[in-house]
N, C-alpha and C positions, 0 to 999 in steps of 0.2 A: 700649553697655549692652544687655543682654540682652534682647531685648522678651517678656514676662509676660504668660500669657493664664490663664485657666479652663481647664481641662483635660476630659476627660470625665467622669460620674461613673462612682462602680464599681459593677457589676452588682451587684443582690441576691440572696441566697442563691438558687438554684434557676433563674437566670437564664442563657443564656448570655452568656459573654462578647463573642463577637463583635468585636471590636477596639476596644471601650470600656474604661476604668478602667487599670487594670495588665496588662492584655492586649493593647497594640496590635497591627492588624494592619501587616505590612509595609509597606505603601503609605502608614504614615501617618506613616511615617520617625521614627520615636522611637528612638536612636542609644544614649538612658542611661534607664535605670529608676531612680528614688529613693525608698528605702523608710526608714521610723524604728525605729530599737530605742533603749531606753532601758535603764538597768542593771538588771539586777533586786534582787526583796529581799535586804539582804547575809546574811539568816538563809537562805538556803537553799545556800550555803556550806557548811552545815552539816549540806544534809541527808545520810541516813544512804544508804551507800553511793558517795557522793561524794569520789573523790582528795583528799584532802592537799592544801593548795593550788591548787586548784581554781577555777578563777571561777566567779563567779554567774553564770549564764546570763542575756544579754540578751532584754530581752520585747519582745515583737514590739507593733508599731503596726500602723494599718490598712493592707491590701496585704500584709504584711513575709512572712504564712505565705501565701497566695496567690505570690507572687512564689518563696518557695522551692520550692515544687511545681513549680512551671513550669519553673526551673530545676536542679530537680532536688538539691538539694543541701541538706544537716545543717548550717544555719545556727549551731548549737551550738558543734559542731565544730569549725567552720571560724573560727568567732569567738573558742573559744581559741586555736587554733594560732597564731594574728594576736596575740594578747594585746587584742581588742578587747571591751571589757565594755560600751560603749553611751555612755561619756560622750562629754559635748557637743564636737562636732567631731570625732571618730573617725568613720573611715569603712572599713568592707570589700568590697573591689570583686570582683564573682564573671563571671567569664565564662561565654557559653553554653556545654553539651558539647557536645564533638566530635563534628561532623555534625548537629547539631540546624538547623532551618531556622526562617527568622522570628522567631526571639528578638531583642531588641533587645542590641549588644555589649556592651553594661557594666551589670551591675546593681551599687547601690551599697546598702549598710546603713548607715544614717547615726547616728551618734548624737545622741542630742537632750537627753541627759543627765536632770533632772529638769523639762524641758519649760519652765521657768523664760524671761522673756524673753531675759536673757541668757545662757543656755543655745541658744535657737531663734538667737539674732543668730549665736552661734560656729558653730553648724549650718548654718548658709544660709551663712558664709563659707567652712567648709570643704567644701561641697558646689560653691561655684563654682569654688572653686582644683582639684578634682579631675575637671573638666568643662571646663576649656579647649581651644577647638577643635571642640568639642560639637556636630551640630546645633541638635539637639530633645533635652532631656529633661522626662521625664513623673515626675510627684513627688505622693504621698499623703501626706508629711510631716505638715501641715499639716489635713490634710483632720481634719474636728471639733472644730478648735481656735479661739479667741473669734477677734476682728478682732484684736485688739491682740497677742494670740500670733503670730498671720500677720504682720501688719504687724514685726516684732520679726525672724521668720526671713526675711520679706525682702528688709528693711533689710542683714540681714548678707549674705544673698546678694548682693544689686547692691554692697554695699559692698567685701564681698571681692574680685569681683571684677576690683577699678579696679586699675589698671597706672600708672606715672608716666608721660606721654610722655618718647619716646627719638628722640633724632634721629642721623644718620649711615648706617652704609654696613653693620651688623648686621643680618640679619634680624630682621624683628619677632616679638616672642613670639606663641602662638596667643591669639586672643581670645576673649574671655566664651562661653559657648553664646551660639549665636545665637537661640533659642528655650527657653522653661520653659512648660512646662502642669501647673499646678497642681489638683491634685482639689479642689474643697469653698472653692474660693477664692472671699473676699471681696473686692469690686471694692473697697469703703472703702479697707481692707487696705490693697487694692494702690498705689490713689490717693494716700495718702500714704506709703506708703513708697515709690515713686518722687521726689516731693516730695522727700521727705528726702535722699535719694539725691543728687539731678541738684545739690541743694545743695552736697552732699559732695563730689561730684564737682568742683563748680566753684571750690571752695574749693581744691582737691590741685590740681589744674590751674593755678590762677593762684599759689599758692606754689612749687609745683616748678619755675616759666618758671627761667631762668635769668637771672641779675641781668644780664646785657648786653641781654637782652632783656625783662623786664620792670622798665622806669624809671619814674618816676610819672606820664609824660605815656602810658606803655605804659597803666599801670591805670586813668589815666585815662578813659582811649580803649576798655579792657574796662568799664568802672563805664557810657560811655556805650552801649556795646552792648547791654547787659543792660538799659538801662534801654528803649531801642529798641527791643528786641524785646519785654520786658512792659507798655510802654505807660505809662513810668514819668516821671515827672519826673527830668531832669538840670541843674545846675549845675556848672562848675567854676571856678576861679580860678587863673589861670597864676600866674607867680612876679611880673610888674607889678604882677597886682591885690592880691596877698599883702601886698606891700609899701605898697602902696597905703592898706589898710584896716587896718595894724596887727599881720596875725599875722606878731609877734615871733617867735617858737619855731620856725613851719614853717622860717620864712625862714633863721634861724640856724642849725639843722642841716642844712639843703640849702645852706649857703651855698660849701662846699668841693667841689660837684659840678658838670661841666658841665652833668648830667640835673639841671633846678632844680626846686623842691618845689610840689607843687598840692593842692588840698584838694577833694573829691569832694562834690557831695550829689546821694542820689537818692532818692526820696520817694514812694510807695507811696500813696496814697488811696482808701479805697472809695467804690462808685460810691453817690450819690446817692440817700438813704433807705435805705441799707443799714447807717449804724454803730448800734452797738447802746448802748444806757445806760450813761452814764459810764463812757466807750470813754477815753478823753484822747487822749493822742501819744505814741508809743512811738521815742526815737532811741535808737539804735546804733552808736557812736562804733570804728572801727576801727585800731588805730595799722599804720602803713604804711612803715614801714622799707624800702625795696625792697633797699638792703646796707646793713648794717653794719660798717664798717672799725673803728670807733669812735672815729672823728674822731684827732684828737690825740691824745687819751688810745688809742692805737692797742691793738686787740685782740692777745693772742699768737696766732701761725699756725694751733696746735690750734680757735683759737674762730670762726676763721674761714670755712670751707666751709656751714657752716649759715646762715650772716646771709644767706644769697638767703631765705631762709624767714620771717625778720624783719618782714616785711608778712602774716604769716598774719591777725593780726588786721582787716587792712581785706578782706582776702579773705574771710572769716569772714561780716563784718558783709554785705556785698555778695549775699552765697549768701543770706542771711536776708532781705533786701530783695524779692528772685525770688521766693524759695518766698512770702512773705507775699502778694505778689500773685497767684501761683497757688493759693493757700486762699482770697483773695479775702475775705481779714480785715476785721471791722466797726468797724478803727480805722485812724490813718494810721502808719505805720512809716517811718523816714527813716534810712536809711545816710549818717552820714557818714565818708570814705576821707581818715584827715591821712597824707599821701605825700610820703617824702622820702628821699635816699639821702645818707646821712653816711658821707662821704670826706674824703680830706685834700686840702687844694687853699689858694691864695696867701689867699683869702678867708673859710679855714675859723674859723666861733670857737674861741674859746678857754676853758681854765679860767681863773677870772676876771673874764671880760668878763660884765657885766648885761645881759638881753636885755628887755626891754619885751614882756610877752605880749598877747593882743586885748585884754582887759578892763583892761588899764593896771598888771598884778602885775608888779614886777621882780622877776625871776632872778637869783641870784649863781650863774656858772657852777663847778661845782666837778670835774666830770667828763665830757667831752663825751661817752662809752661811755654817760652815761645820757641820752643823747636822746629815747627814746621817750617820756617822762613831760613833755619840752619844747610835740612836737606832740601831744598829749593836750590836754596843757594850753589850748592857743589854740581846739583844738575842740571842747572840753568849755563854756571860758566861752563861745564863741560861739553851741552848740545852746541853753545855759541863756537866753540873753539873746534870741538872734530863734527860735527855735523853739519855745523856753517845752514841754517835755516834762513828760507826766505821768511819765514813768520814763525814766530816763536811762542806760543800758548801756555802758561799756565793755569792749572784748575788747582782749588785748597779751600781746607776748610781752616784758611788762616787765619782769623779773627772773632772777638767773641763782640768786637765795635763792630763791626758789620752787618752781626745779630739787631743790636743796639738801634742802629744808626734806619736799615732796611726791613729791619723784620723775619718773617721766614717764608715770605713767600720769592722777594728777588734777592737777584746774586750782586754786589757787587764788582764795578766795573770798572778797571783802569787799563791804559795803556798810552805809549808811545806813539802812535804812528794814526793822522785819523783816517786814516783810511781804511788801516785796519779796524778802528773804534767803530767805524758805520759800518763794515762789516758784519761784527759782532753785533750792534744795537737791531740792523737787518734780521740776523741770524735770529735774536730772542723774539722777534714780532714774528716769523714764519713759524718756529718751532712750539711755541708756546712757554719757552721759557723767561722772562722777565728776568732784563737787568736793570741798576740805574749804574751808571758811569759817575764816580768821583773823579775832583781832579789828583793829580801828582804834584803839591805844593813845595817848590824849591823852599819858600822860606823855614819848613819846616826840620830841614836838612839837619842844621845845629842839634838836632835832638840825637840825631846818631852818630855825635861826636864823641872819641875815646884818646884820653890822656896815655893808652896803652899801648891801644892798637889803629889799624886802620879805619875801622870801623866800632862803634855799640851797635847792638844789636834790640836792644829797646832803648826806649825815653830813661835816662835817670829820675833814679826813685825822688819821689817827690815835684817832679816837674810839672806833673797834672796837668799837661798838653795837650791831653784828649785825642781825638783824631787817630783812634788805635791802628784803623785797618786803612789808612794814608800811609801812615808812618811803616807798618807791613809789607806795603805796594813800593815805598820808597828806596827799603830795605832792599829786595829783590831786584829792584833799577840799576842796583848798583853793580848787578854781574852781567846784566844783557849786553853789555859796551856797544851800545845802540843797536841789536838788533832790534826790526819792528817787531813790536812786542804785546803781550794782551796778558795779564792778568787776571781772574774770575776768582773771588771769596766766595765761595759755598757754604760760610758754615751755617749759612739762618736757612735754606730750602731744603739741605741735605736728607735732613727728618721731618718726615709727618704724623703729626702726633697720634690722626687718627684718620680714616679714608676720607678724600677729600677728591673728588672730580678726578683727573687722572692718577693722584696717587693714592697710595694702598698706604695704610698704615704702618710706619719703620722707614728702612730707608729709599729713597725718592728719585735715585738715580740721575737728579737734576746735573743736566749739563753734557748727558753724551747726546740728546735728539737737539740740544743748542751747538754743540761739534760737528754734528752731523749736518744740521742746515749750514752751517757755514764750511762746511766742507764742500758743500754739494754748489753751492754759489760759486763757490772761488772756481769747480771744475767747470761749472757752464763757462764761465767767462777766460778761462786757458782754453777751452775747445772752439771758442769762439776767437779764438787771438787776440783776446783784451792781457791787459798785464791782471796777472791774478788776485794783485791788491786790491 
């Protein structure tokens, strides 16, 4: 990742430059210059004497007309002939002239569009992807803009510029700049959009392993590293103690795998006279599929290459554990990781068979392909009962109707409590992650009725109910015994198919920089002695 400094400032009118602001000197190895245009008025389009089709002239930011003098060049110009008019993420890249000495080689014009956070996120990622291999680049972007404008175009820089790990016998691609100097930078800013970052990172990173190498004793084994290096509490539970204490579900979907299923907890605490007024407990429920074959009920071949990603959610949950102890939160945050890899194997359940979950709820199994909403289940009743949470979070990639329903840019959204729901809806407009919120339809209840047991676990066959990831969310209602509660389907944002503004091609990490702003909310308002709902 790129390491993020302060840059120099820019010299004032009438000052030399001297090798400060947008004038490095040589020596001070600055390889890319980064400067902002944004679109202009579309009324001058029109003004008089202006071609027929015409673009608006992009307006310069601070540096932008500085920087073209240096290098000599009709920024105007050159921005039609490109077709670039200044929106968010365009970028025109101007060499020094012929013979020119000491200019740095790539000056870039960036666009920032209407300066908008998410405008600045798509500008910081398309300025990393066009700096790969980079020393040093020096950037006014930014320079005048609030903490949260910064923070926004930084986020998308370190976040554009993530790469999935690749292994084999290919050269490696070039990597992120090795260096950014920011003009006018806020260290705030920067401190947490790193934070958010190293999150995101950690999240792509342990969803893209591949499923022969990340099995649940794999994540287990990361859950305990992360927790060791932040100083965190660790528990875990192999597959004896599973069995031992009753969780049904993990045990029954990892039943058909050699890799056998385990359940994660790692537990974040601030130190001592640090939480702040009716702070409570904040869990984090991540579902952990490390593949989905989909048991029995076997997936078609198309569904298959993506189920290594199927654990995004306790990846998710994990990155948010980190960052909370690196903000150093005035409440306790616990990740819990239900991990398990549903295969076909002599000992796999079946559709039919009743599973016994922790809290004593039987299952009538109706589709083993829906396992995820199984290990949810034993971990949901379990946080309600010995961890007792003021707010209860799950993340999953539980539905393929939510794909369906939302697409793969937002997550869908349910929960219990609205205050938690505004919360969350807050949470996705700061962070830039996009939910839309379904309802919880009691009348749909009848569909998870079982002549066997306490519960079905899908719609009976043939019912064509529709409404896959309601009935998902409905599922899961049924273990919180009213804690306030929040829900998130990840399974349509999880993956990017291909790089797209903040993320990188594979997996997306969607949902720890959405944890993360709503973690970070709920602590302004316990330090401020509001109730933290």
């Amino acid at each position: 990742m790129t390491a993020v400094s302060a840059g120099p400032p820019q010299p004032r009118a009438g000052e030399p430059a001297g090798g400060t602001g947008i004038e490095p000197r040589p020596d001070e190895g600055v390889d890319v210059l980064a400067v902002a245009i944004a679109p202009g008025p579309a009324a001058e389009s029109a003004q008089e004497g202006m071609a027929d089709g015409a673009r608006p002239v992009p307006e310069p930011r601070p540096g932008a007309v500085e920087a073209a003098v240096r290098y000599g060049i009709d920024v105007a110009a050159r921005a039609d002939a490109a077709g670039v008019s200044g929106r968010a993420g365009e970028h025109l890249v101007v060499e020094p002239p012929r013979g020119s000495q000491g200019l740095p080689g790539k000056l870039i014009y960036l666009g920032v569009g209407d300066e908008s956070h998410q405008h600045l996120r798509r500008a910081g990622a398309a300025l990393a992807r066009a700096t790969f291999g980079a020393q040093k680049i020096r950037t006014t972007v930014v320079d005048g803009l609030t903490p949260q404008a910064q923070q926004a175009f930084l986020e998308g820089f370190l976040l554009g510029g993530y790469r999935a790990p690749k292994t084999g016998l290919t050269d490696a691609a070039k990597p992120m700049a090795a260096q950014m100097e920011v003009a006018g930078l806020n260290p705030q800013a920067l401190a947490l959009a790193e934070t958010s970052a190293r999150a995101a990172w950690l999240a792509r990173d342990l969803t893209n392993t591949p499923p022969d190498i990340a099995t649940p004793a794999w994540m287990a084994a990361q859950g305990r590293a992360v927790a060791e290096s932040a100083g965190l509490e660790f528990e875990e539970w192999d597959p004896r103690r599973l069995a031992a204490e009753g969780f049904g579900g993990l045990n029954a979907v990892g039943s058909g795998s050699a890799n056998g299923p385990r359940l994660v907890r790692v537990t974040y605490r601030p130190a001592a006279g640090a939480a702040g007024k009716k702070s409570g407990r904040v869990v984090l429920v991540g579902k952990g599929i490390t593949f989905d074959s989909g048991g029995i009920s076997l997936k078609p071949r198309d569904s298959m290459p993506a189920m290594k990603m199927d654990m995004a959610g306790s990846a998710v949950v994990l990155a948010a554990v980190q960052a909370a102890a690196e903000l150093r939160l005035p409440f306790e945050v616990t990740a819990l990781l239900a991990l398990a890899e549903n295969a076909i194997g002599a000992a796999s359940y079946r559709p039919g068979d009743i599973v016994t979950t922790w809290n004593g709820t039987t299952v009538e199994i109706g589709n083993t392909d829906a396992e995820g909403r199984m290990v949810l289940a034993d971990a949901l009743a379990y946080a309600v009962d010995r961890l007792k949470p003021d707010a209860l979070i799950d993340v999953a990639t539980l539905t393929g109707a939510a794909v369906l329903g939302l697409g793969k840019r937002h997550a869908a959204l349910f929960g219990n409590d609205p205050a938690l729901l505004s919360a969350f809806e807050a949470a996705a407009s700061s962070s830039g992650e996009p939910l839309w919120q379904l309802p919880l339809v009691p009348d749909y209840d009848y569909l998870l009725e079982s002549d066997s047991a306490d519960l079905a676990h899908v719609a009976p066959v043939g019912a064509k109910a529709g409404a896959g990831a309601i009935l998902g969310a409905l599922f899961l209602e049924k273990f919180v015994a009213g804690t306030p509660w929040i829900h998130v389907d990840i399974a349509g944002p999880m993956e990017a198919a291909g790089d797209s503004h903040e993320y990188a091609k594979g997996a997306t990490g969607f949902g720890a920089r959405l944890l993360i702003a709503f973690l970070r909310a709920r602590a302004a308002r316990s330090l401020a002695g509001f109730d933290a709902s």
